[in-house]
N, C-alpha and C positions, 0 to 999 in steps of 0.2 A: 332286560337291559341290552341282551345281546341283540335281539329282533331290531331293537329302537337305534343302537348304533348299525345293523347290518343297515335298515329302510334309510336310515339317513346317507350313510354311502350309496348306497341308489341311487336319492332322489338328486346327490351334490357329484355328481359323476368327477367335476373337474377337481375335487378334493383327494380324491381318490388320485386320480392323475399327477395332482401334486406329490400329491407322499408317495410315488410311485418315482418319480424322478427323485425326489433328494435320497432315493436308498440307492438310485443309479449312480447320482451324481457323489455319494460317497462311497460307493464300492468302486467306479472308475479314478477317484482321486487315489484312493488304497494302491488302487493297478498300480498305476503311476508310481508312485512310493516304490513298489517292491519290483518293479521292473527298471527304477534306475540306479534302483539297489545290487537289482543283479548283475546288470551292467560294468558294475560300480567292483563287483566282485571278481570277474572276469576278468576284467582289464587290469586289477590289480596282482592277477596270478599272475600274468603275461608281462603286464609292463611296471607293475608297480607302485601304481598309483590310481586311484579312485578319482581322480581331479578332470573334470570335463577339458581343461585346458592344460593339453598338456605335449605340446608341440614343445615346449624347450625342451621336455627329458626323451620323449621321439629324436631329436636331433641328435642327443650322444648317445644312443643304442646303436649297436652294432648293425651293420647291414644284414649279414643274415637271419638277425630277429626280425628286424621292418620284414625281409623278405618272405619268411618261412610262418610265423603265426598266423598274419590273414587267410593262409592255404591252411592253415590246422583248423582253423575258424570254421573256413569251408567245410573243409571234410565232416566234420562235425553237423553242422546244419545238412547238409545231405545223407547222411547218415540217420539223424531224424525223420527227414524227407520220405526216406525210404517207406515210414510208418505214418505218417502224417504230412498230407500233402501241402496243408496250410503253413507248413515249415518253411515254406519259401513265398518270395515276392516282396511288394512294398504295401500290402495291403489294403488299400483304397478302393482299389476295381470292385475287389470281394466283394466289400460290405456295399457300394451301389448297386453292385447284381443283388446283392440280397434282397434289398429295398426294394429294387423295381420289379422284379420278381415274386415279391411276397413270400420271399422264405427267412425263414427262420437261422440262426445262427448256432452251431452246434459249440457247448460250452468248454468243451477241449480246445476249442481256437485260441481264448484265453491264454491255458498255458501252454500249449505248443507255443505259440507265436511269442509269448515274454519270454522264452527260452531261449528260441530260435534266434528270435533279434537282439537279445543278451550277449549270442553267444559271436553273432555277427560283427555287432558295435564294438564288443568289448573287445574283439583282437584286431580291430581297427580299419573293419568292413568302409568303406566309403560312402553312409548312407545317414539316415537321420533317424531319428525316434519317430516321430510325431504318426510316419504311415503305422508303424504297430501300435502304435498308442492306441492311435484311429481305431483301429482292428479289435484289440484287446477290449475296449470301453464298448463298442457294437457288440461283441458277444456276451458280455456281461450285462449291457442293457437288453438282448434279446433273451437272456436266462433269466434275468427278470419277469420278464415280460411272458414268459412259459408259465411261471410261479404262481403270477396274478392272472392264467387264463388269457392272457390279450388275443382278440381279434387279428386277424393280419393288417389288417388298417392298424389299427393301435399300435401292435408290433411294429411297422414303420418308424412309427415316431419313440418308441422305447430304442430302438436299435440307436436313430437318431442322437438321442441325449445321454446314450452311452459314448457314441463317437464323439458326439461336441464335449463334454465332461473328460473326456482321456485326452483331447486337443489341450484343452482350456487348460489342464493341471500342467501337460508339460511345455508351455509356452508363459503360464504365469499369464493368461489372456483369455478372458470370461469372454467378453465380448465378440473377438476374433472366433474362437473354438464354437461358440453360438450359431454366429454366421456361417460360418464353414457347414455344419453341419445343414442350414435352410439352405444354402446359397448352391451347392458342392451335391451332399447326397440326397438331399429332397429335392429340392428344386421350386419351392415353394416357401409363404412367408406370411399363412395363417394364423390370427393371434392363437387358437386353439394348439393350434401344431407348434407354437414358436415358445408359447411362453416355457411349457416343460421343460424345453432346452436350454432357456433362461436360467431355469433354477438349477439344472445337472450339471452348467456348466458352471454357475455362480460356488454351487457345492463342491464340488471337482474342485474349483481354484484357491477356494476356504480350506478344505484339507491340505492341498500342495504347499499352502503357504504356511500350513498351521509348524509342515515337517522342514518345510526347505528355506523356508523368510520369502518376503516380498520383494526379488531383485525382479529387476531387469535383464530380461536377457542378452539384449546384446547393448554397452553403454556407449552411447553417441552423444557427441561433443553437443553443444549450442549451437542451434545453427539459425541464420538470419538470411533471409532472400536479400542480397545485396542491389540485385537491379531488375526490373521487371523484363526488361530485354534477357534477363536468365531464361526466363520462360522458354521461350521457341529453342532452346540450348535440351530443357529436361523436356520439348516435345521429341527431339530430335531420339536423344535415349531413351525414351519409348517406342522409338523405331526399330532404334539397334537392338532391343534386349527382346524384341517378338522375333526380328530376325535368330539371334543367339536360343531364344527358347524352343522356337521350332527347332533348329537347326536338332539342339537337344532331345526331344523328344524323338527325331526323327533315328537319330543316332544311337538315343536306348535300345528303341526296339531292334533294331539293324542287327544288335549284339545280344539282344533275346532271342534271336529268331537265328540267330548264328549258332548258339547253345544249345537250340531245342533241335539242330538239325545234324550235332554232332554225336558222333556214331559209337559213342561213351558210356557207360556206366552211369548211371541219372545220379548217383550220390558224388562220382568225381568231378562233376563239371564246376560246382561251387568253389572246389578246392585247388582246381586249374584256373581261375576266378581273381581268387584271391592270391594265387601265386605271381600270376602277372601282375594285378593291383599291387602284390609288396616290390617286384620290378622296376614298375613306375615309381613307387612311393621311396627307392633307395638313393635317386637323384631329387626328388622334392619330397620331402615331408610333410608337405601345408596340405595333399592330398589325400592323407591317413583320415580315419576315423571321421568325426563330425565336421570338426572344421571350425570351433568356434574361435577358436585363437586367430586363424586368417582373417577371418571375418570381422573379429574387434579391430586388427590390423591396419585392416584397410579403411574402418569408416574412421580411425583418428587418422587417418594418411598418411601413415609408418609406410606403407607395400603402396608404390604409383608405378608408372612408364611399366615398358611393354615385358615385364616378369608378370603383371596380372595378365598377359594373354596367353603366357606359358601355363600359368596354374588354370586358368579357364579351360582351358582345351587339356589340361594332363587328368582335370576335377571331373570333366564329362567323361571321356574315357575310363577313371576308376572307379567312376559309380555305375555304368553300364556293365563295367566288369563282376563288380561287386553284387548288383543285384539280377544282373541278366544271367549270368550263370546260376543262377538260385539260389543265392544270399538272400539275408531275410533284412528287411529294411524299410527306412522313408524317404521319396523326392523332395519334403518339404525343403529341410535343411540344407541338400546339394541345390535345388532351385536358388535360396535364396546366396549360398557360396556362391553362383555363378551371376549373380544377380550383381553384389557388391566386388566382385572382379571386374564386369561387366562395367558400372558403372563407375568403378573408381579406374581403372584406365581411361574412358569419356570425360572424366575430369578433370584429370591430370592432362590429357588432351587439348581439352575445352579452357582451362587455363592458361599453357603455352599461347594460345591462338586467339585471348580472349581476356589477358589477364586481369583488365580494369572491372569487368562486370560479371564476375564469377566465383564462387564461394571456392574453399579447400574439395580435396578430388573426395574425399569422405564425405560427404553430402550427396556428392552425386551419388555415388557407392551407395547410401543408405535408402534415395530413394529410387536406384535401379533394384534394388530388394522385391520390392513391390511390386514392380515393372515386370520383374521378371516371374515371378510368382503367378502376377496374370497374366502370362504371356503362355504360361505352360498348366495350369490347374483352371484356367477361363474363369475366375470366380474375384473381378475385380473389387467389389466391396471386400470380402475376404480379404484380400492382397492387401487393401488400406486399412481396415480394420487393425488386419495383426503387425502390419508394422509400427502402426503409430502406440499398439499398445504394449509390443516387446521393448519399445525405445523408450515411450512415455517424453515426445518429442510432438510436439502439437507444431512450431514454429514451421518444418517440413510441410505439411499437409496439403498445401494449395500444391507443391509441382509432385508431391505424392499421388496426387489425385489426378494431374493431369498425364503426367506418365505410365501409371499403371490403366488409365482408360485406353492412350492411344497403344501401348502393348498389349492391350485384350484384343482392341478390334483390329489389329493388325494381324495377330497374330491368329486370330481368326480367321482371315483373309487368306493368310496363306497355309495355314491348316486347319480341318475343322473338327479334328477331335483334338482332346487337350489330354495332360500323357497321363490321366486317370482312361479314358474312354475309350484309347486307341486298342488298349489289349482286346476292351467289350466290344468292339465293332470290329473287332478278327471272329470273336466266336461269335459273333452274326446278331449282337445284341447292340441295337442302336437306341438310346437312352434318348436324345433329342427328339427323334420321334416317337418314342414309347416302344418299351419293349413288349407288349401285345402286338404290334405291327413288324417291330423286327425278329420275333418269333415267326409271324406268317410271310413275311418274304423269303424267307428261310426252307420254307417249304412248295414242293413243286406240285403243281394239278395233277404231273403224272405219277406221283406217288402215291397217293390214295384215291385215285379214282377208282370203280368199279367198274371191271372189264365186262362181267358175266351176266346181262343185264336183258330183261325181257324188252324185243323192239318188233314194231310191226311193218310189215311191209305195205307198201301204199294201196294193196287190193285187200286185206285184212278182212274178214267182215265182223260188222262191227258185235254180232252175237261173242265172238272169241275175246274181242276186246272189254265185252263188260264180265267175261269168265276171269282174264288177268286181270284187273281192276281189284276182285274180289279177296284175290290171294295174294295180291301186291304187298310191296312193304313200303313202295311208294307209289306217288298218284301221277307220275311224268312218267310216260311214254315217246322214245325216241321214234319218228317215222321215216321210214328207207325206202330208198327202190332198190331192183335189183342186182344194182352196181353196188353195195353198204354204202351209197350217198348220203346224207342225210337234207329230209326234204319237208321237216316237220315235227311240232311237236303236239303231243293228247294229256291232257290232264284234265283234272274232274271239272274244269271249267268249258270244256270243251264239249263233254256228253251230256251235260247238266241238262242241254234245251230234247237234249232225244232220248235219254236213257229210260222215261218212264213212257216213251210212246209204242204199238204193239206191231207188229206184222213188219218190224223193219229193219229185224236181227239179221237179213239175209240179203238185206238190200243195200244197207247202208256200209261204206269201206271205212278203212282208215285214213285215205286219204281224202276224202270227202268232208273230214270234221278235226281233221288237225290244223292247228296254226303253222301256218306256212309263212308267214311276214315279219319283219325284223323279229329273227329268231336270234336269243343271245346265245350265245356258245362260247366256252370256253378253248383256248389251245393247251397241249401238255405241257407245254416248256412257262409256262407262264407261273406266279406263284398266286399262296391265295389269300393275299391281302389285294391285288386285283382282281382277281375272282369273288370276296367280299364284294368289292366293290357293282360289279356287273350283277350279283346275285339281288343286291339293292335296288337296283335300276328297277326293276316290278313286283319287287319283294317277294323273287320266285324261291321254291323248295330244292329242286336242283336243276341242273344245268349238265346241257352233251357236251362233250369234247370231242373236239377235232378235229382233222390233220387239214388243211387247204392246201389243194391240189392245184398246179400250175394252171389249170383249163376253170380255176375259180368254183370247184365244187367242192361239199365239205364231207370227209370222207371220215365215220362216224365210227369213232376209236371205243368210248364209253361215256358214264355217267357221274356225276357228282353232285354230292345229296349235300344242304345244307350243318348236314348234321355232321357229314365225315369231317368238315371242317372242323366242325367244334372239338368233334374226338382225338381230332390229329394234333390240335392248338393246344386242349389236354395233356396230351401224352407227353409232347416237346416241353410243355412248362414242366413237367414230372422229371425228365430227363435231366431239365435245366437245375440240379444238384448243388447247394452249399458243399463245395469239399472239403471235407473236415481232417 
């Protein structure tokens, strides 16, 4: 019986793959559970309440609490840090390095990271859930995926339907959390590869609902397109909110890159972080923690006129603070706070200027959410997806779609990593073009070339050149004169016509029988994803390198074997480390 059920899972691979995601997709819904539990715990030592929404009881606390917990918060998450590097960030970046990379996901990510962003959230960090979510559900779908032996191909898509499954639970949005995961960290949208994620994230949101009920996460009014002339009004807010997202992204890392280069103690920087975030947060509130109380604010049109450009620009600032110093966190949520700032000032705007053919500024507000989501994560289906099914507001949908496309491609235009990819294209990992090519530009010809390299001179005879042929490790022969010029090259293509003929060991040179005509060559400063390329060009084994000389000669530094490539491309993926 066992045989007959093991052959059967054989022969039904995709059966196997199913039952392999709904244990994902109920272990990532669990996550979920016990991570906004912990949350939940956290924030009720500090502030007293377990309530997502809780900007009224933030308003009567005392200033030195707003100010001093966020920095205890810190201290805390860096303190972990110290042990666990995963203790910090917004985790997105991670788990696409993981994928595109083909590693693996180490199962301590898990709980350092529910802990770490427990411990962020809950004393009132500036960030969102959803990036640890992300993070949490990819380690648990990749522990999975260790259990049942998966392939690394396979393991892609298991990491995959842990991340969509941990989306999908804490946004209450199957669909959205699906796509995120093809759209965001695959980048692909094969039924093989999509259905899995179908079910981990349908699982994932079947649990969520089973512990928390089936709300909505953010409730927005009815809303009615009143005049088609609105239209070119919400193309316009897809302009502004690519402008506000880049601006955003650009402004994160600004404050990343300022933390990483201060001259501190790596566990203080979080808690210097969070000190200024409680600063900011003692003159505006609305910027503490997640944010969702703003957020409901603005889309029934309670918050208009220009206090939404104060909180927009105070929201950037404490989430840059909050996670650039190495808080532990999500952009999801501050994207879409700056999103419904963004856009309910444009409509509160757009009304004064416009009032006959224009809905209330919460409208706008709701569908710069979207806008602005793909302005800064480039994953416009996504961006439509989960807003239409956190609101459960279909009436939107036409100027959802058409704002959040002209904020993708705008906001593409004027930056072209989105603030998942910008970190990956510092450590030299370009996802757009595949990280096997952004591994090899990464590396230079003159790092692994081979300096110490048998070459012959152009009077050589050729008895000597079929003794190194012999003992060669390779069959390319550099040819010189006696300047180290290089003026040709011998390989076994080259001796083939003379090597079995007699009397000629003494006669014949090296420069008699080397190729001397469009010879390829590499330079050192070049990397070797163009040197791939050049090695293609006649499907050679290796290639000289070298220096050109002002007078146009090529003055012959060393050798590169097709193979040191492969070794080198090896090593760097080896190097390229899940940090756990």
């Amino acid at each position: 019986m066992k045989n007959f059920f093991q052959d059967f899972i054989d022969e039904h691979e995709e059966i196997k793959i199913s039952v392999v995601a709904v244990l994902i997709g109920l272990a990532a819904g669990y996550g979920n559970i016990l991570f906004r539990y912990l949350i939940g715990v956290v924030q009720q030592f500090f502030y007293g309440s377990k309530d997502e929404y809780i900007l009224y009881l933030l308003k009567t606390e005392p200033f030195y609490k707003v100010l001093f917990v966020p920095a205890i918060g810190g201290l805390a998450v860096g303190i972990i840090g110290l042990i666990f590097k995963s203790a910090k960030g917004h985790g997105v970046p991670d788990v696409i390095k993981a994928i595109a990379l083909n590693k693996k996901i180490s199962s301590s990510v898990a709980l350092v990271k529910t802990v770490s962003s427990a411990i962020t959230l809950g004393t009132g960090g500036s960030a969102g859930r959803e990036g640890p979510i992300v993070q949490i559900g990819a380690s648990i779908g990749s522990g999975i995926g260790r259990v049942f032996k998966y392939s690394s191909e396979r393991m892609k898509g298991a990491i995959a339907c842990g991340a969509a499954g941990g989306l999908a639970a804490t946004f209450n949005a199957p669909i959205g959390g699906a796509m995120f995961a093809a759209e965001v960290l695959l980048g692909e949208f094969g039924l093989k590869t999509f259905s899995p994620i179908i079910i981990s994230s349908v699982i994932a949101t079947t649990v969520s609902r089973a512990y928390l009920g089936n709300h909505v996460t953010f409730e927005a009014p009815s809303y009615v397109l009143k005049s088609f002339l609105e239209l070119p009004l919400y193309a316009i807010l897809g302009i502004v909110c690519a402008v506000v997202g880049v601006a955003f992204i650009r402004i994160f890392y600004k404050f990343e890159d300022f933390f990483e280069e201060l001259k501190i103690p790596k566990y203080v920087k979080p808690a210097i972080g969070g000190l200024l975030m409680g600063g900011i947060a003692i003159f505006s509130r609305e910027i503490i923690g997640v944010g969702y109380d703003t957020i409901h604010e603005i889309l029934i049109s309670e918050r208009v006129g220009v206090f939404l450009v104060v909180i927009l620009i105070l929201k950037i600032v404490a989430t840059s603070l909050t996670l650039g110093s190495g808080g532990s966190g999500g952009l999801f949520v501050p994207s879409l706070f700056l999103g419904a700032a963004t856009g309910g000032f444009m409509g509160w705007l757009f009304g004064l200027l416009f009032p006959d053919i224009t809905a209330y500024s919460g409208a706008y507000g709701l569908v710069a959410m979207s806008a602005m989501l793909a302005a800064t994560i480039r994953a416009p289906l996504t961006s439509i997806l989960i807003i239409f099914e956190i609101t459960q507001n279909y009436q939107i949908i036409l100027p959802l779609m058409l704002s959040a496309i002209i904020a993708n491609v705008v906001a593409n235009y004027l930056e072209k990593e989105s603030i998942f990819t910008w970190i990956l294209k510092k450590q030299g990992i370009n996802i757009k073009k595949g990280a096997e090519e952004s591994i090899l530009k990464g590396i230079k010809v003159k790092e692994i070339m081979e300096k110490d390299v048998v070459t012959f001179h152009e009077d050589t005879p050729f008895r000597q050149i079929k003794e190194s042929f012999k003992r060669a490790r390779n069959n390319y022969f550099p040819v010189l004169d006696h300047n180290d010029t290089l003026i040709g090259i011998i390989s076994i293509e080259d001796i083939r016509s003379v090597i079995f003929e007699e009397g000629i060991e003494d006669i014949v040179v090296a420069g008699e029988i080397a190729t001397k005509s469009n010879i390829v060559y590499l330079l050192p400063e070049e990397d070797l994803a163009k040197a791939i390329k050049k090695f293609n060009r006649k499907d050679l084994g290796a290639l000289p390198v070298v220096e050109e000389t002002p007078e146009g000669k090529l003055k012959f530094l060393g050798l590169l074997r097709r193979s040191d490539i492969a070794y080198a491309y090896n090593r760097a993926v080896a190097d390229v480390k899940y940090e756990s």
